[in-house]
N, C-alpha and C positions, 0 to 999 in steps of 0.2 A: 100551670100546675107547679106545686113547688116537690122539692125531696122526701118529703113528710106524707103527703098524699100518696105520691106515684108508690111508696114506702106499704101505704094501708089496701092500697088498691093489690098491690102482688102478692097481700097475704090475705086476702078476701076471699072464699070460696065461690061466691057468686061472681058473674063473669059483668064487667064494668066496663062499659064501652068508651077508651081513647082515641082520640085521633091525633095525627101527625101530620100536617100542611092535607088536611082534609079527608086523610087515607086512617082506616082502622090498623091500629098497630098491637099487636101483644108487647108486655113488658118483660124482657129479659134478664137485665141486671140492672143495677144503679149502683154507675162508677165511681162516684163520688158523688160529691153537694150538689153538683149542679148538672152533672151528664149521664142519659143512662140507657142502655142499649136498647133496641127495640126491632122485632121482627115484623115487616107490613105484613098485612095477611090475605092483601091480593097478589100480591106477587112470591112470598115469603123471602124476600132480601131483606137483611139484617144492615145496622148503621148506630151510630152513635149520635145522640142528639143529646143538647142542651134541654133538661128538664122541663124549663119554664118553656117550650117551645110545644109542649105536648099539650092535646086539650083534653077534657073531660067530659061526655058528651051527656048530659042530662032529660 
């Protein structure tokens, strides 16, 4: 995913399902271009990840 999307997705009313190394994550902030925080939502621990690292699940 890049900054742009994760960007339309947090301002989407409708709920977009991401994943993070497999795990459904909510989007918290985006730190800058390329990192941006994210809460899993099976466990709810928070962490910083590299944008491109996040997926999109269609």
């Amino acid at each position: 995913m890049d900054s742009e999307r994760a960007r339309e997705i947090m301002m989407t009313p409708e709920p977009i399902k991401v994943l993070y190394n497999g795990s459904p994550v909510w989007l918290d902030n985006i730190l800058d271009g390329s990192s941006v925080e994210i809460m899993n939502l099976k466990d709810q621990s928070r962490q910083i990840v590299p944008v491109n690292d996040l997926k999109e699940e269609k």
